[in-house]
Each structure stands twice: as structure tokens, then as C-alpha cells.
N, C-alpha and C positions, 0 to 999 in steps of 0.2 A: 386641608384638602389641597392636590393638588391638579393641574392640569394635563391633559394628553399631548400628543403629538394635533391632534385637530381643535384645541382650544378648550374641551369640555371638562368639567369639573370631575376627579375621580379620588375615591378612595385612596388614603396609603397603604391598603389592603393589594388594592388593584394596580397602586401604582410599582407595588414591590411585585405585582404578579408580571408585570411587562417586562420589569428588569431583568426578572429572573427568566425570562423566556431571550430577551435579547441576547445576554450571558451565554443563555444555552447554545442559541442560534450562532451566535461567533463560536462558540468552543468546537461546534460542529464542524464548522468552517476550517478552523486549526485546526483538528484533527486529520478531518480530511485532508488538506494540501500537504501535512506533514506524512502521513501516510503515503501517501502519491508517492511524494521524492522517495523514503525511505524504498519504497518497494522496488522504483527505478534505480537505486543502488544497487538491489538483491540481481534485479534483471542483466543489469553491468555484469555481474558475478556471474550469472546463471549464461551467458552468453562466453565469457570464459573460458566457463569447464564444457561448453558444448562441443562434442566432438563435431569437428569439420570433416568431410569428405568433399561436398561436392555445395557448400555451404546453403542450403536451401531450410536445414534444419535450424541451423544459427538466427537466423533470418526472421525463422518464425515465433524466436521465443518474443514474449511481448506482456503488457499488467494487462491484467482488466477491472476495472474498478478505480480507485475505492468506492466501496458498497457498503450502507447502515444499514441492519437488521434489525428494529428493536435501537437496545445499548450495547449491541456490538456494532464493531468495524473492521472490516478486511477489506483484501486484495487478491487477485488471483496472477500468480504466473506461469504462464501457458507455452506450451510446446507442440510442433505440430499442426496438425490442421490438412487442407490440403494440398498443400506446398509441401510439406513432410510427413506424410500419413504415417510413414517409420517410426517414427519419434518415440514410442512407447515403446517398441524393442530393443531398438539403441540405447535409450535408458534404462533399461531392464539388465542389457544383454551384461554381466559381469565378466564373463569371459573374453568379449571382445578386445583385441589391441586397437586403441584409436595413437595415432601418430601427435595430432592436438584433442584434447578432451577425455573424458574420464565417462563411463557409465555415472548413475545415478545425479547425473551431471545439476538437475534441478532440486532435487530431493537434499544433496549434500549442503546446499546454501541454505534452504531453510532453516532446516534442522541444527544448521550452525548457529544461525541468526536469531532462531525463536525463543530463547533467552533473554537475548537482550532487545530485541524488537520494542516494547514497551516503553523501555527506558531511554533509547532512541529517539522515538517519537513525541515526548515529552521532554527532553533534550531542546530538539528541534524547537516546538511551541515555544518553550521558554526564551531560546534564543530570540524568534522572530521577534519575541515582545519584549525585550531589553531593545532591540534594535529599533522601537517602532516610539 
């Protein structure tokens, strides 16, 4: 038998059932802050290939999240808003000349990165925990 965190006698059923939720409970943790940065790299990128004009659209790309669903985890990066209500044109628009930025300006990074995203943020994890 072993004991709790408040002194009481507990199962090594129960005591393997805490460990494993603690486990879980940090892993979430890692997950999540490595997700964070990861995405804030993508946003670096997605800010980039933002075509400028009059910089209000640049301005607004921005994460939201990271968010657990279940046993998923994502992030969103967002464009737009009322600062640039544009923003879904000019990312559309393929025929436009932009002087700085590209159409698809947001869509290009993902689609680059959603490959190796996973491997990335498990990267990450592992590093922080050599370091720690």
C-alpha cells in the first residue's frame, strides 16, 4: 500500500491511476506550449507572405488557441476581422499583383508545414525535456 498526496492509504491500482493522469496532465501541458510556439512560427511566415498595402491586413493575422477537442489539438491562424474585412479577397484574389505578398498568403504556410507539424512539435517536447 501506498500513500496520497494527503496521507491516506491507497491502492497500487490507484496509485498507478494518479500517475497516469499526472503523466497525462503534463503531457497536455507540453503539448500545448509546444503547439503555441510552433504555430507562432507559422504566423511569422503567414505575416510574410501578407501582401501590404496599407498594412492593416498584416496586422491582423494573429493564433487562436491552442484548443483540445477530445485527443485532438490545434490552433487557428486568422486573417481579417474588422480591421481587414478584405482579407478573404486578397487571399483569394490569384490574379492580383501585390508589390510585397502573394495571394493564398495563409493557406501557402499551412499546407507547406502540415507534414511536418507533428514532428515538429514532438521535436519541441523532447527538447524542452533534455533541457529540464
Amino acid at each position: 500500500m501506498e500513500r496520497n498526496a494527503a496521507g491516506q492509504f491507497i491502492s497500487s491500482a490507484q496509485a498507478m491511476a494518479q500517475k497516469a493522469l499526472k503523466i497525462k496532465g503534463g503531457l497536455k501541458k507540453e503539448i500545448m506550449s509546444a503547439l503555441y510556439i510552433e504555430t507562432e512560427v507559422e504566423v511569422t511566415e503567414v505575416k510574410q507572405r501578407t501582401p501590404v498595402r496599407y498594412g492593416n491586413l498584416q496586422d491582423s493575422v494573429h493564433q487562436v488557441g491552442p484548443t483540445q477537442e477530445g485527443n485532438t489539438f490545434y490552433s487557428e491562424i486568422v486573417a481579417g476581422g474588422p480591421s481587414a474585412p478584405y482579407a478573404f479577397f486578397v487571399h483569394e484574389n490569384l490574379e492580383a499583383f501585390h508589390k510585397v505578398g502573394q495571394a493564398k498568403f495563409l493557406e501557402s504556410v499551412i499546407l507547406e508545414s502540415r507534414p511536418h507539424m507533428a514532428a515538429r512539435i514532438a521535436r519541441r517536447i523532447e527538447l524542452r525535456r533534455a533541457m529540464a
